[in-house]
N, C-alpha and C positions, 0 to 999 in steps of 0.2 A: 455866308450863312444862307441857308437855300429861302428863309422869308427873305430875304432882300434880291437873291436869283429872282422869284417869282412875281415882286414888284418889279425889275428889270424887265422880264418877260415882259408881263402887261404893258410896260411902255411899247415896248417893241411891237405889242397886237392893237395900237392906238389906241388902248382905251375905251374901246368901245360897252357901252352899259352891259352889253349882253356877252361879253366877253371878259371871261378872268380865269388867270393861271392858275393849276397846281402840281402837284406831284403826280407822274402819270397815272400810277393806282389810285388813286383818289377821282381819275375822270372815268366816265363809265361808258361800255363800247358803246351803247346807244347814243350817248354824244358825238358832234361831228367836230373834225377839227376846224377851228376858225380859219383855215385857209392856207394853199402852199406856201407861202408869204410867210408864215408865220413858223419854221419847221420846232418840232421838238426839241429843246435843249438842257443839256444835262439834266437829264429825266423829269421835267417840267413840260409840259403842254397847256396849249393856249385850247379851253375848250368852250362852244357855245351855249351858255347854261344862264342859269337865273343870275342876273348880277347880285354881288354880294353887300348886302347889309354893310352903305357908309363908305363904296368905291363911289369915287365921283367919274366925272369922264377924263380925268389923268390923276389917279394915285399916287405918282411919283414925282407932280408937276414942281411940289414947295425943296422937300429935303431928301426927295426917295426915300420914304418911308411909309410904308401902311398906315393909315389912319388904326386909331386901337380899336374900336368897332366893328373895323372890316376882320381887325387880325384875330380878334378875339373869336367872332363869330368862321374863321377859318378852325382855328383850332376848337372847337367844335364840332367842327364837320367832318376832322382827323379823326378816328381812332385810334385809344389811348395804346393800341398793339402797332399801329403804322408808327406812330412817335415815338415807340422805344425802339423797334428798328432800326429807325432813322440815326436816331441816339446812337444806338448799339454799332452801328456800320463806322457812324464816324470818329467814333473813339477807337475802336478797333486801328481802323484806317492811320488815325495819330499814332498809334502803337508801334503800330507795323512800320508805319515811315521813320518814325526815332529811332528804331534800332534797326534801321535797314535792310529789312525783313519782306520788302516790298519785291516782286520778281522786276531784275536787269535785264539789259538784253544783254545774253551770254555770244559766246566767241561764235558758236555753232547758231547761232540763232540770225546772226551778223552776217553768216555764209550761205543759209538759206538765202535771208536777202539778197544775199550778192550775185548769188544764183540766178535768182528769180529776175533782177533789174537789169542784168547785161554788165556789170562793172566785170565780172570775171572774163578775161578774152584771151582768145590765142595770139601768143607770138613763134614765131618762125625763125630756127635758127639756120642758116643754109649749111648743106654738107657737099662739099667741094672736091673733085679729083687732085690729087696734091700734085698731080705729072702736067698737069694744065690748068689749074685756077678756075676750070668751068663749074657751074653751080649744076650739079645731080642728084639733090636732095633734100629734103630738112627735116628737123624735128621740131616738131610742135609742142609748145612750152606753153602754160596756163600764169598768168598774171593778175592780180585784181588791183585795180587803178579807183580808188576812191571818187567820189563824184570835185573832192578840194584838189584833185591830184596825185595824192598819196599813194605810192606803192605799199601791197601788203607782201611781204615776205612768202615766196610759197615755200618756205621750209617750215612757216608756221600755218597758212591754211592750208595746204596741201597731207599732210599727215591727221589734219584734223576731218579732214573729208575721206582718208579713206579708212580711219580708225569711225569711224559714225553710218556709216554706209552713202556718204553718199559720192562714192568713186565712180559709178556709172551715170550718175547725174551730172557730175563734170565734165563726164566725158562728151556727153551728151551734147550739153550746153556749147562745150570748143568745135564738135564737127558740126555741129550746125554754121557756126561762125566760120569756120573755114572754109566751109564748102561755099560760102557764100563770096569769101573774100580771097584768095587763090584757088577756087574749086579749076576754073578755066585756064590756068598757069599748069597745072596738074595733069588737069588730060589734055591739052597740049604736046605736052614729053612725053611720050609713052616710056624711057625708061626712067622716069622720074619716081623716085622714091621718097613717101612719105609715110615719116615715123612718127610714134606717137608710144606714151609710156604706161604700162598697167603695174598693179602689185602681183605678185604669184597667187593672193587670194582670188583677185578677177581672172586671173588666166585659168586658175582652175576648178572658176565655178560652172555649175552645167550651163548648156549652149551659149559658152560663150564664143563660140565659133558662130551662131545663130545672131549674135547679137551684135558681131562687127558686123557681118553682112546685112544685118536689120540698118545699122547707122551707116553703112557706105553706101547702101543702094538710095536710101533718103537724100543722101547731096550730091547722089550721082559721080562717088568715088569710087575709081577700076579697085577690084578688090587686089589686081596683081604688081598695085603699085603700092600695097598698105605693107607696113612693116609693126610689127606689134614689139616693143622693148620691153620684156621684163625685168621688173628691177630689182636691185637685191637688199629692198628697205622690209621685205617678209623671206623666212626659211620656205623653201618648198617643199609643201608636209608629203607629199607622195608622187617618187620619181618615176612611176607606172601612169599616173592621172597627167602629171604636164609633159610626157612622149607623145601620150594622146593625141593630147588640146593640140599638142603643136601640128601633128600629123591631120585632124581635121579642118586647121586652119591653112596648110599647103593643099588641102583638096580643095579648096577655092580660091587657091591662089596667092591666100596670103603669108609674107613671111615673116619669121620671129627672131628676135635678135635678143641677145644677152648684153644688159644694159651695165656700166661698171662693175667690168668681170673684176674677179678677183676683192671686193673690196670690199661684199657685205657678208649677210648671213649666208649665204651659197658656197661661197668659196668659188675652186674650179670644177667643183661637179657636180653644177650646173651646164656644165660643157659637152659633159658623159652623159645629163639628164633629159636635157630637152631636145638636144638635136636638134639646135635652132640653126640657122642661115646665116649670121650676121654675128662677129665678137666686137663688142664697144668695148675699146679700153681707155680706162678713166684719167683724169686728168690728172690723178696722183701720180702715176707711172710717167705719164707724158712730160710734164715739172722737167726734172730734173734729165730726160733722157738725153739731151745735146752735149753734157759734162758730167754726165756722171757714168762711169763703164758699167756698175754693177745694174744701175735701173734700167740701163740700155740691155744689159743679159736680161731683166725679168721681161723686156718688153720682147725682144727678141722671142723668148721663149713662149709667151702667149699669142706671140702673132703665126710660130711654129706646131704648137700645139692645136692652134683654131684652123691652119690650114690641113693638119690630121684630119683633123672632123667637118671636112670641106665647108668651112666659114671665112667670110672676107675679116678680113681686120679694117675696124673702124676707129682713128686715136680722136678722141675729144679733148676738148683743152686747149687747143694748140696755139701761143702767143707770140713765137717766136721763130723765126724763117729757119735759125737753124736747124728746130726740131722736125722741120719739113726735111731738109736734109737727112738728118740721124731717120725718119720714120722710113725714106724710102729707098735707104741704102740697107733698110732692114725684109722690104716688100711691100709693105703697107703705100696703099695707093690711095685711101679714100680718109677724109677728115674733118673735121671743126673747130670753131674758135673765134677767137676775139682777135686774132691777128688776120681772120679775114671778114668775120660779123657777128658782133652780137645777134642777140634774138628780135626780131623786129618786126612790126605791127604788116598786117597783110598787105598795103600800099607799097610800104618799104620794099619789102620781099616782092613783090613782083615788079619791081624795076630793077632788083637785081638781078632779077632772073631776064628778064627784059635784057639787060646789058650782058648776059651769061657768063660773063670773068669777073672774077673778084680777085681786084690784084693785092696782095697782102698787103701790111701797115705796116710803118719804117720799124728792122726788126729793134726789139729792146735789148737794151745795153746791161751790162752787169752795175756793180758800184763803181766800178773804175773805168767806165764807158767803153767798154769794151765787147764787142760781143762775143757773148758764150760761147765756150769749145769743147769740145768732148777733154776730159782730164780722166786719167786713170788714176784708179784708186784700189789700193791694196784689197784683197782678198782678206 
């Protein structure tokens, strides 16, 4: 009850004769506040004014309770429009709380946060030469690690930041962080490639060729080692505007890569559209390429078709030594995966890169511990 707040207060202002609490509208600016000591609380302040008719020098000493004199003559001093207010707020307030009517903090509200406090951080996946194990790359992957530990799923804040607008805010938020945390690993290799992933919304909004170059010259990253991955979680509403974007962003050197070809709303023409530098192909394709003939022809054919359109093939996914095998008896020279690293915090990543081979993990065995071999399979 805010009379029993306001005898609280007064204890907290010692009591003093010449000092008594009330509701802040009720004290008047020409009053001074009793002192920093004493700060405003839940809209009560301690102000120095006439003591109140029947405050002794501690109010609260016997039961915490106002003497009825003192409270009486308080409510008197209220107007009878302050007291229905008061009234009126906190029944409201009960209303609202019982049917839970009160504002939450929502999912997006949770990601400003997260934003704003540093829990959002890059991890680093390296991209590896498969003819030699050497580390020539990575992609930069966003994580949000709770302050208890918690992973959040970026397949759920991730779509939720760039369905909201705040896609270039994360972006934002990971190059600052990286530049800071393998910025020197980076330009180090001059031909060290570092990727990172936009929607086709951000790629072809205006300058956003202005606006990589705005966030790489900040952490002082060579624009000719930036690779831009568009992904295929948006259609590309116009194959005139992303030939562009991609062509402005080879004027300064940086290059664009088509991120899980084949697997989203694009299809393969995105391949005809952007004239990108770089075909990622997804770990769907990759799966089964060691034993199976027909996924090994689709891989085949996308690693032929991106050499048409002088693009590297890039396989992700990769968990298994034989599909290193099956990738580079196709040409594919370049790739990633869990069979040489997950994605890993900037200290990680530059000790890998520090030991520059990443010797694969003992490969995985089928059910019958055997490992996987290319098996043919009927047409």
């Amino acid at each position: 009850p805010l009379v029993r707040r306001i005898a609280e207060q007064n204890s907290r202002c010692g009591g003093n004769r010449d000092t008594a609490c009330k509701p802040i509208q009720d004290c008047q600016v020409r009053r001074t506040p009793a002192g920093p000591s004493q700060p405003a609380c839940r809209g009560i302040v301690c102000c120095r004014i006439q003591p109140l008719p029947g405050l002794g020098p501690n109010p609260t000493a016997a039961k915490g309770q106002l003497p009825r004199k003192a409270l009486a003559s308080w409510n008197q001093g209220v107007s009878a429009e302050a007291q229905f207010t008061l009234f009126a707020i906190a029944v409201l307030l009960g209303i609202f709380s019982a049917r839970g009517l009160l504002p939450k903090p929502t999912q997006l509200g949770e990601l400003d946060r997260a934003l704003a406090s540093g829990e959002i951080v890059p991890y680093f996946q390296p991209i590896v030469s498969l003819t030699d194990n050497t580390v020539i790359g990575c992609e930069m992957l966003a994580r949000w690690i709770k302050p208890d530990g918690q992973f959040v799923s970026p397949g759920v804040f991730i779509p939720l930041a760039e369905a909201n607008g705040r896609a270039n805010k994360l972006m934002d938020v990971l190059f600052a962080q990286a530049g800071r945390s393998i910025g020197a690993t980076i330009t180090a290799r001059p031909d060290f490639k570092f990727c990172f992933n936009v929607t086709p919304e951000q790629f072809l909004s205006p300058g956003f060729a202005r606006y990589v170059h705005s966030i790489a010259e900040d952490q002082s990253l060579p624009l000719q080692q930036l690779v831009v991955e568009v992904t295929e979680r948006q259609e590309i509403a116009c194959g005139d505007a992303a030939r562009q974007a991609t062509e402005e962003l080879n004027r300064l050197g940086v290059r664009v890569a088509i991120d899980d070809a084949g697997t989203g709303h694009n299809g393969l023409s995105s391949i005809q559209t952007l004239g990108a530098q770089f075909l990622k192909i997804d770990k769907l394709f990759i799966d089964r390429i060691a034993f199976d003939e027909r996924n090994r022809k689709l891989v085949d054919m996308l690693i032929d078709v991106g050499r048409d359109y002088q693009m590297s093939a890039v396989a992700e996914g990769i968990e298994e030594a034989d599909q290193i095998d099956a990738l580079l008896s196709l040409g594919a020279t370049e790739g990633q995966g869990f069979l040489f690293s997950p994605a890993v915090d900037g200290e990680k990543f530059n000790a890998l890169c520090d030991a520059n081979v990443i010797h694969p993990r003992v490969p995985a065995k089928n059910d019958h511990g055997r490992s996987k071999r290319i098996t043919k399979v009927a047409a």
